[in-house]
C-alpha positions in Angstrom: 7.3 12.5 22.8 9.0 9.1 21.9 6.2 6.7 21.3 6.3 3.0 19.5 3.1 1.4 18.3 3.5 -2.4 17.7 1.7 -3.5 15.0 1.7 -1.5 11.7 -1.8 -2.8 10.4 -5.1 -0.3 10.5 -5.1 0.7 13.7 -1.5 0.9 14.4 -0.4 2.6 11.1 -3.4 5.1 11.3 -2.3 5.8 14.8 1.0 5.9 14.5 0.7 8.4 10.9 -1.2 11.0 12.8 1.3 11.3 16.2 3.9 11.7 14.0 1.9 14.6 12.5 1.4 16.2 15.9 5.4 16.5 16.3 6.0 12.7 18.2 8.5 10.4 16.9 7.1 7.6 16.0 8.6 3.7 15.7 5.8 1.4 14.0 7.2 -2.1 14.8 5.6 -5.2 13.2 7.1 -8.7 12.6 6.1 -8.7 8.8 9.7 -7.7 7.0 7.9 -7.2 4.0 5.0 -5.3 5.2 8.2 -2.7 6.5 10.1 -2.9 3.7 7.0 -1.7 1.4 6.2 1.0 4.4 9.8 2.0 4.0 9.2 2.6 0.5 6.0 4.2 0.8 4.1 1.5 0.0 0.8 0.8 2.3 -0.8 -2.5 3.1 -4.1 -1.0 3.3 -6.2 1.6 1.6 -7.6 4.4 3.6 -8.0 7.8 1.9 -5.2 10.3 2.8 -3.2 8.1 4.7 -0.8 7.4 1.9 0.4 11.0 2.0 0.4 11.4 5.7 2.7 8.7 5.8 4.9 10.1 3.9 5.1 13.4 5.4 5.9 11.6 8.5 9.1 9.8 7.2 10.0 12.8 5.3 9.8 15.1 8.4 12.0 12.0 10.4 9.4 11.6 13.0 7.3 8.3 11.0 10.3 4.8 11.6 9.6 1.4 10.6 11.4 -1.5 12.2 11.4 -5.3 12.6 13.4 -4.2 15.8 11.2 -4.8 18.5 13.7 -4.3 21.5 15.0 -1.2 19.9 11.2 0.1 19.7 10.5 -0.6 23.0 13.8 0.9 24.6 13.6 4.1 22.4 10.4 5.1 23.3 8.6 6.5 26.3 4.6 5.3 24.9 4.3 2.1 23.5 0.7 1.2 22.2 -0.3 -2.4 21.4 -2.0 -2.8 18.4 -2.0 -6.2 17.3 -5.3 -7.8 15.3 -7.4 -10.2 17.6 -9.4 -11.9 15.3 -12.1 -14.2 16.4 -11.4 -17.7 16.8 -14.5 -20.4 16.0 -15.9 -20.3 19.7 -16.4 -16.3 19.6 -14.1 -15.7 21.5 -10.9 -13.2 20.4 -7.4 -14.7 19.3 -5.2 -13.3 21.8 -2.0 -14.8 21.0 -0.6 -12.1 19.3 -1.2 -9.9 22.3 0.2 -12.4 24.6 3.3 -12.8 22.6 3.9 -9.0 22.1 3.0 -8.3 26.3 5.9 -10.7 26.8 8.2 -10.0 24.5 7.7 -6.2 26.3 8.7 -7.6 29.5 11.8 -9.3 28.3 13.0 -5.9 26.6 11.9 -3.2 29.8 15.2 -1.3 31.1 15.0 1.2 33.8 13.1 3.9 31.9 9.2 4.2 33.3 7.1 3.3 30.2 3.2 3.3 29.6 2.0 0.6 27.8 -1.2 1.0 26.2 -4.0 -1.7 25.0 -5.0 0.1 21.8 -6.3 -3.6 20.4 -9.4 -4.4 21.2 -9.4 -6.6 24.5 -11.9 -8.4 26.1 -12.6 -6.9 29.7 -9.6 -7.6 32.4 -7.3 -7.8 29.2 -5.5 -5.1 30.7 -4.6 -6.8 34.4 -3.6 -10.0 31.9 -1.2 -7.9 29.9 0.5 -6.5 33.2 0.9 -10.0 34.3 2.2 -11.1 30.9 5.0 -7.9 30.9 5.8 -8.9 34.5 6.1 -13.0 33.5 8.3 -11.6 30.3 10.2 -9.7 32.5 10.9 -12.0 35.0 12.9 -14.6 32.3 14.8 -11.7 31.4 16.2 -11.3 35.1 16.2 -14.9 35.2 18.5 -15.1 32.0 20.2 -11.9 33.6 21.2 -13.5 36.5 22.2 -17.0 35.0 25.0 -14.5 32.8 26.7 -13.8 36.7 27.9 -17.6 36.5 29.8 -16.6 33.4 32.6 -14.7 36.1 33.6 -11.5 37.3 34.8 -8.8 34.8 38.5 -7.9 34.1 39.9 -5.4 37.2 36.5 -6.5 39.3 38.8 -8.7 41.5 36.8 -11.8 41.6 33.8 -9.7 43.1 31.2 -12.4 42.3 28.7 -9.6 41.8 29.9 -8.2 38.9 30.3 -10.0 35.1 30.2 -8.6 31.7 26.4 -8.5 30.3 25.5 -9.7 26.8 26.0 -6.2 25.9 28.9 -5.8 26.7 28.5 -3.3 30.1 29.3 -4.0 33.7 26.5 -6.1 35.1 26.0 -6.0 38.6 23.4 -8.2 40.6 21.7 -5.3 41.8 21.1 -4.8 37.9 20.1 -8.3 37.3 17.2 -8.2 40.1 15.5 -4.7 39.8 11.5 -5.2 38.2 10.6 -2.8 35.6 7.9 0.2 36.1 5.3 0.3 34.1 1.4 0.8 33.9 -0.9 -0.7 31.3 -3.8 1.8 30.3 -6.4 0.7 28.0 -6.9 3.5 25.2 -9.6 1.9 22.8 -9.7 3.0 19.5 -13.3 4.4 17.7 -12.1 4.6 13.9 -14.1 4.4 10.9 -13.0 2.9 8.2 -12.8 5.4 5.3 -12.7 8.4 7.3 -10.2 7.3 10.2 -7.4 10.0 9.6 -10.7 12.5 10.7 -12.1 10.8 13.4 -8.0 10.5 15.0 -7.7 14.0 14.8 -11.7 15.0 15.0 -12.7 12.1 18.0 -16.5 12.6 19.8 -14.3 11.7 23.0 -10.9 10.4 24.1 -11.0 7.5 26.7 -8.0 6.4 29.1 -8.5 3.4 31.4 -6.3 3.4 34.7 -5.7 4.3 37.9 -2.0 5.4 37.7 -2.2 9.7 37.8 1.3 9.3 36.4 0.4 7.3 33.1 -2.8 9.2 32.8 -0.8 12.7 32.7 2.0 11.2 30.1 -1.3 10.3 27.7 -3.1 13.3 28.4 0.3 15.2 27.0 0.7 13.1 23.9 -3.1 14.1 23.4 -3.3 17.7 24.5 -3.3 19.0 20.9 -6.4 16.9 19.8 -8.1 17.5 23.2 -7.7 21.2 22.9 -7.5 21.6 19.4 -3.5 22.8 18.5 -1.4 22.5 16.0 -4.3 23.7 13.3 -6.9 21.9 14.6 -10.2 23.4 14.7 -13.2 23.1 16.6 -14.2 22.5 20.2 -12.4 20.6 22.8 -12.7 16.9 23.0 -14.0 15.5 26.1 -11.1 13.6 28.0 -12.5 10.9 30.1 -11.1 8.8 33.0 -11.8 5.3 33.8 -10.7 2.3 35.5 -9.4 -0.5 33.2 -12.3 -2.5 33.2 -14.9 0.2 31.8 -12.4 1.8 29.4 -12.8 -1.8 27.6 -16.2 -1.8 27.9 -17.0 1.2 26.7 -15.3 0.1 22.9 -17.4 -3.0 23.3 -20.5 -1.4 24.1 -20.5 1.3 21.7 -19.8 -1.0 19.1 -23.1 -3.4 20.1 -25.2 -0.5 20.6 -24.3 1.2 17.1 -24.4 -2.4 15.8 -27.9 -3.1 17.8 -29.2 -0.1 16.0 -28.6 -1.0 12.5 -30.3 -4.2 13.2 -33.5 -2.6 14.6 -34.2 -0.8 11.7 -33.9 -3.2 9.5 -36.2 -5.3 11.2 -38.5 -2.3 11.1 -37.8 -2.4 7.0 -39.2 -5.7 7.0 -42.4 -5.1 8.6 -42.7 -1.7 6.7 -42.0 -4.2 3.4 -45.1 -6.4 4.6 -47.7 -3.3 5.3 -46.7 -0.7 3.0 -45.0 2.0 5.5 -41.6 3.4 3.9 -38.9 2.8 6.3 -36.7 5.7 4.8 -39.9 8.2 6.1 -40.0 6.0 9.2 -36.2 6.5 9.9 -36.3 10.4 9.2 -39.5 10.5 11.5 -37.7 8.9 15.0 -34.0 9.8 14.4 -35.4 13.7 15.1 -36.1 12.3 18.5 -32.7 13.5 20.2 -32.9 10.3 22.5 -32.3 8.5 18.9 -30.7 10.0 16.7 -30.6 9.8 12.9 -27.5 8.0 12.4 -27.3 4.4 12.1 -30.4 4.2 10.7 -30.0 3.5 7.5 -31.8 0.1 6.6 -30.1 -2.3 4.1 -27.8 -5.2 3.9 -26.7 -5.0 7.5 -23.3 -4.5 9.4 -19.9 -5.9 8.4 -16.5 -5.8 8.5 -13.8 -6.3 11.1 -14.8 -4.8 14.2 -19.1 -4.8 14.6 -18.6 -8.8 14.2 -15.9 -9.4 16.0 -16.9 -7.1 19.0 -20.4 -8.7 19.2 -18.8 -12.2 19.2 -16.4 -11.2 21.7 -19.0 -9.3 24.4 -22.2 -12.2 23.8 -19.1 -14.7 24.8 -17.6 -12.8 27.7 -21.3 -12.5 29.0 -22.1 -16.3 28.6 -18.4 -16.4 30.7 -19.9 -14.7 33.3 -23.1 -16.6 33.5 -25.5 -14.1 31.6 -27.4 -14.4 28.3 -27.2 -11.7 26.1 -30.6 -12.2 24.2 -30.8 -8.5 22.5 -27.3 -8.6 20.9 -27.7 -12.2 20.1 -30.6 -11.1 18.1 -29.0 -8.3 16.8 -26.4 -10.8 15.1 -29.4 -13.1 13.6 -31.0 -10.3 12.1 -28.4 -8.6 10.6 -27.5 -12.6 9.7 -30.7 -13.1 7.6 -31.0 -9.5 5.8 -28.4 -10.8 3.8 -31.1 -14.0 2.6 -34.0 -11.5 2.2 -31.9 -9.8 -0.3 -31.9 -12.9 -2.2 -35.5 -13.4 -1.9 -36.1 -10.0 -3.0 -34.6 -11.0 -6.1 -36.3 -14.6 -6.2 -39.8 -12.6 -6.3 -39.2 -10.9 -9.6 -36.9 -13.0 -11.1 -38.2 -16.2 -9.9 -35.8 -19.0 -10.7 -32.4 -17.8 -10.0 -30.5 -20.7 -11.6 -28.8 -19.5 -15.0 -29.7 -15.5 -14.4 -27.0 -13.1 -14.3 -26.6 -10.6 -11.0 -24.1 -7.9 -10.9 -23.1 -6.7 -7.8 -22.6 -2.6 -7.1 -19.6 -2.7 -4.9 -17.8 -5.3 -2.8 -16.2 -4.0 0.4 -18.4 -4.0 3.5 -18.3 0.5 3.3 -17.1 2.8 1.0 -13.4 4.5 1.1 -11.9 1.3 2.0 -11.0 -2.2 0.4 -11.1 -4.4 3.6 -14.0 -7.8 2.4 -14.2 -8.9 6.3 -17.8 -9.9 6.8 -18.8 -8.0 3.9 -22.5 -8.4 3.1 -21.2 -9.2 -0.6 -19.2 -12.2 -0.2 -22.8 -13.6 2.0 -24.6 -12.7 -1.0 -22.2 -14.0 -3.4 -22.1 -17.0 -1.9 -26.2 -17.8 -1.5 -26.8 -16.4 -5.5 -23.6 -19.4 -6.1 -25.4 -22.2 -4.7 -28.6 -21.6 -6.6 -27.0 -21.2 -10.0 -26.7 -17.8 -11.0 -23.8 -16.0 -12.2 -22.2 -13.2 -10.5 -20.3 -10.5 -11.9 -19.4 -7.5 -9.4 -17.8 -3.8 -10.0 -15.9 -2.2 -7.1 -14.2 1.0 -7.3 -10.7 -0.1 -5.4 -11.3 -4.1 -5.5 -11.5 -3.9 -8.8 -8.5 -1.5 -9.9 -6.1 -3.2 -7.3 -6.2 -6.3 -9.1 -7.1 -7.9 -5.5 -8.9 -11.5 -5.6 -8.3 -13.3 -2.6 -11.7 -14.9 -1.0 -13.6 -13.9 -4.2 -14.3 -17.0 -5.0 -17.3 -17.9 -7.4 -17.7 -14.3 -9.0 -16.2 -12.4 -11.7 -14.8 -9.1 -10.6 -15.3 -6.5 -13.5 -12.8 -3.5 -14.1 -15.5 -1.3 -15.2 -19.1 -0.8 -14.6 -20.4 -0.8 -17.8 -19.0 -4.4 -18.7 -20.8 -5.5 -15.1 -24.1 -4.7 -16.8 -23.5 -6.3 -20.0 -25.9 -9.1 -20.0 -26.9 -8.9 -16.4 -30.8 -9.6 -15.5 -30.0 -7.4 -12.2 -28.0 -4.8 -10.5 -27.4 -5.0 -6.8 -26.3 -1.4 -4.9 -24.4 -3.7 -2.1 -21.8 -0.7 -1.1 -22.9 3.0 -1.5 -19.7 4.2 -3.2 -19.5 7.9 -4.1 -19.2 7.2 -8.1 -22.3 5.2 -7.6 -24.3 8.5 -6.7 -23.4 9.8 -11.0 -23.5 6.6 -13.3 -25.6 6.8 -16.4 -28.0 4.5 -15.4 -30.3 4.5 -18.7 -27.3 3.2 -20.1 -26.8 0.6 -17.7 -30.0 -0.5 -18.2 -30.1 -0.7 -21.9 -27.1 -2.9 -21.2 -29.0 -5.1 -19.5 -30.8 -8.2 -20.0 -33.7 -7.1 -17.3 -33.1 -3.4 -16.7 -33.7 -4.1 -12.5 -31.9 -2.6 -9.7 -31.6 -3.3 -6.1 -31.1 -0.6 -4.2 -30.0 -2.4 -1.0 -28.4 0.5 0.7 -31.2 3.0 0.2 -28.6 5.4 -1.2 -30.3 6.8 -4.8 -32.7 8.8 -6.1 -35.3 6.6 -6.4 -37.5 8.7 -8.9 -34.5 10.0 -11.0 -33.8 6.1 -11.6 -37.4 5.0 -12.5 -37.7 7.6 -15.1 -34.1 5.7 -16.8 -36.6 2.8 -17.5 -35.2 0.8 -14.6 -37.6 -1.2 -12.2 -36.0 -0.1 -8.7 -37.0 -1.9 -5.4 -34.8 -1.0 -2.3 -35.2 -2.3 1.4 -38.0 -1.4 3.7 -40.5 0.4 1.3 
């Protein structure tokens, strides 16, 4: 199948990689000439493990294109996912512009060819009637500019037949031409990718969702799916439930599944904080209700919280589009605040032992909000960062991919380390902020003889607390 995925970012590069792997063709399209360029060359503007070399087995096969062309990605193509960013804007609510432009720019570039559009971006709820609107308003200029070419005069042989000119491109342009509407239907297809292990969960999905109520659009997706759904092309494992929605639900179900995993994290850490005040270990606590099968173990995991690009956003976006509707949503609002202040408690976890923070030295054990990824959006480090600043310590921090790529943008008032044994060097404590693989295997006796004040903060509950205690380091984590 011909597809096009506008927008060559995280979503629409991770996307567009692993179609091209199941046999599509595949035109990523973004408006960033250098971003294509270095795709082109095989250079990727994000790290995500595995994706370098699926990207390159995509252009090598000649089914994986890059383009500035949007017109030609549009018109070559019988799929075209939108998968623009929609950051939030001040209010809460999501920046839309770039969907608005790209919806529009669509419309002006639809021939006769039946296309699916697809909302892979993450919408607020009735994005998808919006976008339909948008395609129609883009491709209504079109037939207006279409038409205003007839004025120009009647092709060579036409015999002044007022209905016929030459079009911009050159062909025969008849009025009939000029006026016909497009056909097209907009299906919402959310996305449910995890940083880190996204190539897995494309291929490996707990479900696939499709929004509509066109049985044509919904059979061209379920095609361009059928090898995931029913595990071909050396896929393994059982078949992935395919489920069928209207518009409206399909974007609430990436909204809600995003607050409730969100909502969870939260809860258990506000259970860590009680168990900190009357000696209860929340890491027991955890293992004891996530047997239940109504809860589940994961997600709870207590520690610094949620970040990144999509639990903050999402929230932001579903609290706002609920005020919109008059309603007041209390439990996700408090979701935010608490996840909000486990950031400060951290601090204060460090204030108890150390006291005065002013002139101490604090290294930080990662920087990105997970492991297997280098995206700093809402990561819990650049909160903490920023608190230990404004009381005077130093901060140093060690990062497995921050620190080798060289990257410093928005790491502002710490000193990013290239190894971790020059992060200990003088420090008076070690934060674990991201549980990083490598992190699992460092000498920690000889971190700690490093160290001005051999204490570590275990903030993601991730090590062997024992093992670590018996290196001569004081360890404290979150909840016990």
């Amino acid at each position: 199948m011909r597809v096009a995925v506008i927008g060559s970012g995280y979503v629409g590069l991770v996307t567009g990689a692993c179609l091209a792997r199941l046999g599509n063709s595949v035109t990523c399209v973004d408006n960033n000439p250098a971003k294509i360029e270095g795709l082109r060359r095989g250079r990727l503007p994000i790290y995500e493990p595995g994706l370098e070399e699926l990207v390159q087995e995509g252009s090598d096969r000649g089914l994986l294109h890059f383009t500035t062309d949007l017109p030609a990605g549009i018109q070559n193509s019988q799929v075209v996912f939108i998968a623009v960013g929609t950051p939030s804007l001040p209010s809460g609510d999501p920046d839309l512009r770039y969907v608005e432009a790209v919806a529009r720019e669509i419309g002006q570039h639809l021939d006769e060819q039946y296309r699916v559009i697809v909302n892979k971006s993450t919408v607020p709820i009735g994005s998808g009637d919006w976008v339909r609107m948008l395609i129609l308003d883009g491709a209504a200029e079109a037939a207006k500019q279409r038409l205003s070419s007839l004025e120009a005069g009647p092709v060579e042989g036409s015999e002044g037949d007022p209905d016929k000119t030459t079009s911009r491109g050159g062909g025969v342009l008849t009025l009939e031409k000029a006026r016909w509407v497009p056909q097209f239907d907009v299906v919402s297809n959310p996305e449910f990718l995890r940083e880190g292990s996204a190539i897995h969960d494309t291929f490996n999905p707990d479900r696939i969702v499709v929004g509509s109520d066109s049985p044509r659009a919904i059979a061209i997706l379920r095609e361009l799916y059928e090898p995931i759904l029913n595990r071909q092309g050396g896929l393994s494992g059982d078949p992935v439930p395919w489920v069928v929605t209207d518009l409206a639900s399909a974007e609430m179900i990436k909204y809600a599944a995003n607050a409730f995993l969100a909502t969870k994290i939260s809860f258990i850490n506000e259970i860590a904080n009680i168990c900190e005040r009357t000696g209860a270990d929340v890491t027991q606590v955890a293992e004891g209700i996530g047997l239940d099968k109504r809860i589940g173990r994961a997600f709870l995991n207590a520690g610094l919280g949620w970040g990144g690009s999509c639990f903050p956003k999402d929230l932001a976006a579903l609290i706002r589009t609920a005020a919109d509707y008059g309603y007041e949503a209390r439990l996700l609002r408090a979701a935010v605040e608490v996840n909000q202040e486990q950031r400060q408690r951290l601090v204060e976890k460090l204030q108890q032992v150390l006291k005065v923070l002013k002139g101490k030295t604090i290294g930080l054990l990662g920087l990105t909000f997970k492991p297997n990824t280098d995206d700093l959006r809402d990561a819990p480090s650049l909160a903490l960062i920023e608190h230990l600043h404004k009381l005077g310590a130093k901060v140093k921090a060690y990062d497995p991919v921050v620190s080798a790529s060289g990257m410093r943008e928005g790491l502002s008032h710490v000193v990013v380390e290239t190894d971790v044994l020059r992060l200990a060097e003088g420090c008076d404590a070690l934060v674990l902020v991201t549980e990083w693989q490598e992190f699992q295997s460092l000498d920690y006796g000889h971190l700690a003889s490093l160290m001005r004040r051999p204490l570590l903060i275990d903030a993601r509950n991730c090590l062997d607390r024992q093992a670590l205690r018996q290196t001569g380091m004081t360890v404290l984590g979150v909840g016990w």
